[in-house]
C-alpha positions in Angstrom: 20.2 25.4 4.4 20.4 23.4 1.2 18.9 25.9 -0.8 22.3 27.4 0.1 24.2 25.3 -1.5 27.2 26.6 -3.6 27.2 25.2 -7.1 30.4 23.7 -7.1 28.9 21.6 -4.3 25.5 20.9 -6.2 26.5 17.8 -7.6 27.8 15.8 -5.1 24.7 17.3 -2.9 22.7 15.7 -5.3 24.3 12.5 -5.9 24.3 11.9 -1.6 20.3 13.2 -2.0 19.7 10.3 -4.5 21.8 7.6 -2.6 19.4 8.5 0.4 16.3 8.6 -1.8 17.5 5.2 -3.3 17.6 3.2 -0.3 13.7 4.8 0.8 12.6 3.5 -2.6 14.0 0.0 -1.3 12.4 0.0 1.3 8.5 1.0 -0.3 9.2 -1.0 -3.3 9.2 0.9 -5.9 10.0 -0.2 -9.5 12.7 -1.6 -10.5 13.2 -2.5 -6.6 10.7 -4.1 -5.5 11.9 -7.6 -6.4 12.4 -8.8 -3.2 9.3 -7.9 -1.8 6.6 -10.6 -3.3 8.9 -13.7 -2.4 10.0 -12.2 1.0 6.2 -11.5 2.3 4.7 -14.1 1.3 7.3 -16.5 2.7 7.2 -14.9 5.8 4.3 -15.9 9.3 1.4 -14.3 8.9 1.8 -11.9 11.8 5.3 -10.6 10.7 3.9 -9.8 6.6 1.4 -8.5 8.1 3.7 -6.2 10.5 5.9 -5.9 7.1 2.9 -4.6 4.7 2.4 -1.9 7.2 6.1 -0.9 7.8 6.2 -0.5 4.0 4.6 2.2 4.4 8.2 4.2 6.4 9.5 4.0 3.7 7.1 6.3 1.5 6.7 8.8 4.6 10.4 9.3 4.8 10.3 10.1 0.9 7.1 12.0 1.2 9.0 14.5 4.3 12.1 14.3 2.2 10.4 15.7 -0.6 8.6 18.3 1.3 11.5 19.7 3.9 14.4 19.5 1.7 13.0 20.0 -1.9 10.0 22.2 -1.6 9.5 25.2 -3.2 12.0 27.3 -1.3 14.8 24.9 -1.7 16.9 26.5 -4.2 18.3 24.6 -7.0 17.4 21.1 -5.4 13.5 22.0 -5.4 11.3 19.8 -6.6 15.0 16.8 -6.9 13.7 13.6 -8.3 9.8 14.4 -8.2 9.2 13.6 -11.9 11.4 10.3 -12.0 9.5 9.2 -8.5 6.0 10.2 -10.2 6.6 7.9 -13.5 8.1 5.2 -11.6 5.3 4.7 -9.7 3.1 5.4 -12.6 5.1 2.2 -14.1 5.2 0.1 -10.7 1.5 0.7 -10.3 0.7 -1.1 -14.1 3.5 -4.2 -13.1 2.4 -4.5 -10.0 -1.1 -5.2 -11.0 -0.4 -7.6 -13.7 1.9 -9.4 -11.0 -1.5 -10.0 -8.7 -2.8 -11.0 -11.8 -0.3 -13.8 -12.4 0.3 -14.6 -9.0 0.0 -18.6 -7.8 -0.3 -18.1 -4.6 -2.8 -16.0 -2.6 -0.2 -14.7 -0.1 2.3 -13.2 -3.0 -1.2 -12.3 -4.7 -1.3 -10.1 -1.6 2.4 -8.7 -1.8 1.8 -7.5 -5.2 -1.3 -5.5 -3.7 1.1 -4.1 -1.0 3.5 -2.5 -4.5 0.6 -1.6 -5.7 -0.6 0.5 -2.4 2.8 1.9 -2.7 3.3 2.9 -6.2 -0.1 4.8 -5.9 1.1 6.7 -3.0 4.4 7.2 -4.7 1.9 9.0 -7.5 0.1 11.0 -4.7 3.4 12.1 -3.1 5.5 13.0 -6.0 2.3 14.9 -7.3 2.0 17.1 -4.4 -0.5 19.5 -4.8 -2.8 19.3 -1.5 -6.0 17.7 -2.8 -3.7 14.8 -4.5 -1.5 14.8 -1.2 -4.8 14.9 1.0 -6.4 11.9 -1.1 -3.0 10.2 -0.3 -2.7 11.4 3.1 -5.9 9.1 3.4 -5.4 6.7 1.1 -2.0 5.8 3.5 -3.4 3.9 6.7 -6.6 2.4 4.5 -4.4 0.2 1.9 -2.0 -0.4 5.3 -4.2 -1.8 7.7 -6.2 -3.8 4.6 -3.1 -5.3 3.5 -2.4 -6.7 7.1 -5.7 -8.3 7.1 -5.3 -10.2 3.8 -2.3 -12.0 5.1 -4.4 -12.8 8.3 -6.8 -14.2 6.0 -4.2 -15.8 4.2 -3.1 -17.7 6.9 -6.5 -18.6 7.7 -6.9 -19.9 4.5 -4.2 -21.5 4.4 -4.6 -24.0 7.1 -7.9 -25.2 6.3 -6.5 -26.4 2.7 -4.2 -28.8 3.9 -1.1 -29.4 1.6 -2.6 -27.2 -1.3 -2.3 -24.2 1.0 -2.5 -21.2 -0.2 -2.4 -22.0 -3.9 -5.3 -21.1 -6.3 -5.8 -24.5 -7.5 -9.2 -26.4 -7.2 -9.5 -28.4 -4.5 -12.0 -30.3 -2.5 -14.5 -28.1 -0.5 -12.3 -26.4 2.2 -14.6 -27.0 5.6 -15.6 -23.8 7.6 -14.7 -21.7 4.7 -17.4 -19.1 5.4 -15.7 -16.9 8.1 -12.9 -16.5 5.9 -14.9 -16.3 2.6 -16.5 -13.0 4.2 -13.3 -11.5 5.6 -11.7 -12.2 2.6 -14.7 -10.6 0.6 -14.6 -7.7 2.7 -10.4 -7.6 1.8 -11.2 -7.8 -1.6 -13.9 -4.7 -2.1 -11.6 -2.5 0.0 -8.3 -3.0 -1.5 -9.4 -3.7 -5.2 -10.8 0.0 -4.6 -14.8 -0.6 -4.7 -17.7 1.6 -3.5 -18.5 1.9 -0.6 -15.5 1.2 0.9 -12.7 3.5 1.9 -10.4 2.6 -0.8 -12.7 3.8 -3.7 -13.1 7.3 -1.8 -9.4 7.9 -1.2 -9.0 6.7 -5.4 -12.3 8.4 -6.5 -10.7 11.6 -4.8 -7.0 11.5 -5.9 -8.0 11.3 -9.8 -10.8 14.0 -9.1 -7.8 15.8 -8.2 -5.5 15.1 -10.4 -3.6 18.3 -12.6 -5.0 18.2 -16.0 -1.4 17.6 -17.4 -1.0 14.0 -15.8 -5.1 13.4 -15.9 -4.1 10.9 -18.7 -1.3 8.3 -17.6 -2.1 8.8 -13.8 -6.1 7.7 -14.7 -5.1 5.0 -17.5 -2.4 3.5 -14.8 -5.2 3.7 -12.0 -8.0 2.0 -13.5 -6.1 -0.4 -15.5 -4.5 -2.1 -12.5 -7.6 -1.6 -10.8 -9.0 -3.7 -13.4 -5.9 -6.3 -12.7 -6.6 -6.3 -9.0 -10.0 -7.8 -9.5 -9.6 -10.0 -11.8 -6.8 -11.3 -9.7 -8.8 -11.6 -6.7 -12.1 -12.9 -8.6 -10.0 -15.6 -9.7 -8.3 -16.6 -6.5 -11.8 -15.9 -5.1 -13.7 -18.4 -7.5 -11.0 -21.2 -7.2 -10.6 -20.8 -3.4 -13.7 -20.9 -1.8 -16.3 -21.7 -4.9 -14.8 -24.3 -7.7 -14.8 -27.9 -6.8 -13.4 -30.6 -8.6 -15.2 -33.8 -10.0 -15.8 -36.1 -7.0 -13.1 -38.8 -5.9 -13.8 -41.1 -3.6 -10.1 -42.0 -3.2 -9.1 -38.3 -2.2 -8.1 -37.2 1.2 -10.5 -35.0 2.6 -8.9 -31.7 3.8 -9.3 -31.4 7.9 -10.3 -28.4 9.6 -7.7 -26.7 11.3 -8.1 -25.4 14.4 -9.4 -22.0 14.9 -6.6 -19.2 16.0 -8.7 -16.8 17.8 -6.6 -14.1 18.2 -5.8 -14.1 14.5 -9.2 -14.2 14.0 -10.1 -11.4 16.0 -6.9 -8.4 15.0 -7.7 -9.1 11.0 -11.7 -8.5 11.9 -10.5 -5.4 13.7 -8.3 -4.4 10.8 -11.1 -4.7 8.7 -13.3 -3.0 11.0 -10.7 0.1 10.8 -11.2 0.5 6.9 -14.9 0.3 7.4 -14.9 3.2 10.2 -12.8 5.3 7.9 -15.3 4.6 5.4 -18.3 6.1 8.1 -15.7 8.9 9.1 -15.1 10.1 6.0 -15.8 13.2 6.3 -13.9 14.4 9.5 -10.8 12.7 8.3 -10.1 14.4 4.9 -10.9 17.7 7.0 -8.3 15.9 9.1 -5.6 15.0 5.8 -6.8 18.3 4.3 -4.9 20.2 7.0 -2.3 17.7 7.4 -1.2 18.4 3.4 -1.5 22.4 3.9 0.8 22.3 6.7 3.4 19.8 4.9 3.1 22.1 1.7 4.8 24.9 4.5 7.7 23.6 6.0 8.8 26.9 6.8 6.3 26.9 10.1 7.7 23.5 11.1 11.1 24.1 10.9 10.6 27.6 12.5 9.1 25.4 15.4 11.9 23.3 15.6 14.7 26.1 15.6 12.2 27.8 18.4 12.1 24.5 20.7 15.3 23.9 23.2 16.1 20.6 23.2 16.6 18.6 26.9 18.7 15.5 27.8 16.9 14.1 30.2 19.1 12.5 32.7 18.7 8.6 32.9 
């Protein structure tokens, strides 16, 4: 119906369109409102950033079936509303949020400024739309979420077997037991920095290969140069984490080795474990995403489905 619309009525349609849009883009953290998110994440427990990175990710679905059942192609005058500002904001959170993983102090807001950066490039595949870009992001969507919830596992992990330099990048004494999370966080790094042979580097390799030739430029330029930020952050926080040690003093508190947490252990090996089986299932799930974008391209069938379904109240 809002391709119906009268026009005296467009503008405050479109004003109450962009509120509603607004407070979406608050919640995926998309530039300039994403302020909140680095501090926020990393302050929070482990368990709820990493619950956090992957609710994130509402927020772009509830933009991306925003943009596709109210302003697709057969919405009127409000087709295509506030797909070219959401395409170059993200173009613009993508470069800022790499340099903040580049600048970051601390591991666990290194991390949060990988969860923008998930975001904004999904903010790129949505606002995009055609269905190899919207495929590439259809698959790109659960890889950067469950990665990100493992890196704050890791974190955490970190973190307590540092003592009271915790998850800064500074050099400090050897941290003991550091090879379990130097792998994970290895592992972490590859997938999220967007490296072959992981899944990350498939779902980027195939949203530039489908890029339209009239944003090939900024869209690959933003792409690879915070790619390029991303490891450099990490191979920095890498190096001084787990492979820098300072001169030897005798006077120095050791760091102790904190106890194991099993469980915390175990769910960010499993998240890992998810990105690598997307990596060996590559091949059904794009089939899988492929079909998902063509049938989001045509609302028409969905809502028809909708209109055709009787609803029930269920008695309690």
């Amino acid at each position: 119906r809002i391709a119906e619309v009268p026009p005296a009525q467009l503008t405050l349609v479109k004003a109450t369109m962009g509120l509603l849009l607004l407070v979406f883009c608050a919640k995926a953290a998309l530039m300039p409102l994403y302020l909140w998110l680095p501090e926020a994440y990393s302050r929070a427990p482990a368990a709820v950033a990493a619950l956090f990175a992957i609710m994130t990710k509402v927020g772009l679905y509830s933009v991306l079936r925003i943009q596709m059942l109210w302003f697709g192609d057969d919405a009127g005058a409000m087709a295509g509303y506030g797909r070219d500002w959401l395409l170059w904001a993200g173009v613009a959170t993508l470069v800022l949020g790499g340099l903040g993983a580049l600048a970051a102090t601390r591991l666990r807001v290194l991390i949060s400024y990988l969860v923008i950066v998930s975001a904004a490039t999904l903010f790129i595949a949505f606002s995009v739309g055609t269905p190899r870009v919207l495929s590439a992001g259809l698959y790109y969507l659960p890889h950067s979420s469950f990665v990100a919830a493992a890196l704050f596992l890791i974190a955490d992990l970190i973190r307590r077997r540092r003592g009271g330099a915790s998850d800064r990048k500074e050099v400090v004494a050897p941290m003991p037991g550091k090879e379990t999370p130097a792998v994970l966080f290895l592992i972490g790094a590859v997938s999220v920095a967007g490296l072959p042979p992981l899944s990350g580097f498939l779902a980027k390799a195939a949203l530039l290969a489908g890029m339209p030739a009239q944003y090939t430029a900024p869209v690959w330029t933003a792409v690879l140069v915070s790619s390029l930020l991303v490891i450099m952050g990490l191979t920095r926080g890498g190096i001084r984490l787990f492979w820098r040690v300072p001169p030897v003093d005798p006077e120095a508190p050791k760091p102790r080795k904190a106890r194991l947490r099993r469980v915390e252990l175990y769910a960010a090996c499993l998240l890992l474990a998810y990105g690598i089986g997307m990596t060996l299932a590559a091949a059904p799930l794009m089939r899988y995403t492929d079909a998902t974008a063509a049938q989001l391209l045509q609302p028409s069938e969905y809502v028809q489905q909708l209109r055709a379904t009787t609803p029930e109240i269920r008695q309690p």
